[in-house]
Phi, psi and omega in degrees: 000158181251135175246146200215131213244146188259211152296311216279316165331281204322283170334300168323313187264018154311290210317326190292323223088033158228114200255123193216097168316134181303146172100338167310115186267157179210144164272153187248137333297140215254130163255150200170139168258180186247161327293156113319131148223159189212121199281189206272153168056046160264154201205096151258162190204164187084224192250079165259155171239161188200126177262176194276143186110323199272132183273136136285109194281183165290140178099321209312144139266100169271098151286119163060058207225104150283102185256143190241194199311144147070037155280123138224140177225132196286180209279147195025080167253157176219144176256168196239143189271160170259156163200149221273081183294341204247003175255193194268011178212164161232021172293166186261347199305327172298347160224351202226016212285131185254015162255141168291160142310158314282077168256335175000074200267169183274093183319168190203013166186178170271153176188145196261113164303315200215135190252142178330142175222133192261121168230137172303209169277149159059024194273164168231156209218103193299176169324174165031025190301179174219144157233127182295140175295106199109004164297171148239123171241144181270186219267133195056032179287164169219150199226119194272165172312146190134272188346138161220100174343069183267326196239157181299158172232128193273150197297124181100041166218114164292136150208179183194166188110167197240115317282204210277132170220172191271122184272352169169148154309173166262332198208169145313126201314302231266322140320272150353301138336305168294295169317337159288337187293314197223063177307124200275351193280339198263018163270158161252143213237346184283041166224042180190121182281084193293107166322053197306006181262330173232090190314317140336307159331313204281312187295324161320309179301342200258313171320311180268019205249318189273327195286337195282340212053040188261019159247168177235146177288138171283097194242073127008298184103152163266142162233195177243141171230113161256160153281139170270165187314146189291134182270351189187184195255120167104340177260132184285168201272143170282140171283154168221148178263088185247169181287135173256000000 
């Protein structure tokens, strides 16, 4: 089912850490750590996860898409649907018919439209992007606008083009390394000032920061925002917040 968040929703679900621009769509159930935010005519649909921290822009159509901490993803980004190119149609009527009688055709098999899309930590994700369905993009990629996405992207790897190939690394291997090792996303980082322009610096900081024990991980929880039981004939089902 779909939620569609008004004024009075939006508000409400501050209290939670879900920051919802009124006009959003969303399924129910919402999987999510605090905080969220998700901005206006953004459209999620299916099975989503959303890690804490992570932007959703105006526009987005997101289908079956597992997100992880610290995303932003711009404005009309999309995942893209599949269809069964190795069968004797790539119509949806052989598995899927979207006509009413009688137009009807008789389906003769199953097909998984759209396959789970994995996006890591810290990815950025540009204007229009397109992603094919059933990637994994790793932890800190950035995907320039545009793009369209068919293959996994490995973490720390720009890429960008029709379709999107790699255009660089972010860091140095060795760098890279450290930071996976010791991710900064899985911290609460608001009583430490990070050097955030200069990534070796910053990660030093962050390092000495866990050996010292002066920090704690940032754990939340996944929870759920859901409906709760219809209370009546004519009345919409109440949300509920559950542990996820």
């Amino acid at each position: 089912m779909s939620l569609t968040i008004n004024a009075e929703l939006s508000k409400g679900l501050e209290s939670y850490g879900l920051f919802l621009s009124e006009g959003c769509l969303l399924p129910t159930p919402l999987r999510f750590e605090t905080p969220v935010r998700i901005w206006h005519s953004a459209q999620l649909h299916a099975s989503c996860s959303i890690g804490a921290y992570s932007s959703i822009s105006p526009g987005v159509l997101l289908v079956d898409v597992r997100m992880g901490r610290y995303c932003s993803i711009g404005d009309g980004v999309q995942t893209l649907s599949d269809h069964p190119a190795g069968w004797f149609t790539t119509h949806m009527l052989a598995y899927a018919p979207n006509f009413p009688e009688p137009y009807r055709h008789q389906s003769v098999g199953q097909f998984a439209s759209h396959s789970p899309v994995t996006i890591g930590n810290d990815v950025w994700i540009g204007s229009r992007v397109s992603l094919k369905s059933g990637i994994t993009i790793g932890d800190g990629a950035v995907i320039g606008a545009g793009a369209v996405v068919t293959h996994d992207v490995e973490p720390f790897t720009v890429v960008g083009g029709v379709p999107a190939r790699v255009i660089r690394r972010r860091f140095p291997d060795a760098l890279v390394e450290r930071i996976l090792a010791c991710p900064w996303w899985d911290w609460d980082l608001r009583t430490l000032a990070l050097d955030w322009q200069h990534p070796d610096a910053a990660q030093s900081m962050l390092e000495e920061a866990v050996a010292e024990n002066r920090l704690s991980r940032w754990n939340p929880g996944w929870r759920l925002l859901d409906r709760g039981q219809p209370p009546g004939e004519g009345q919409p089902a109440p949300l509920v917040l559950l542990p996820g």
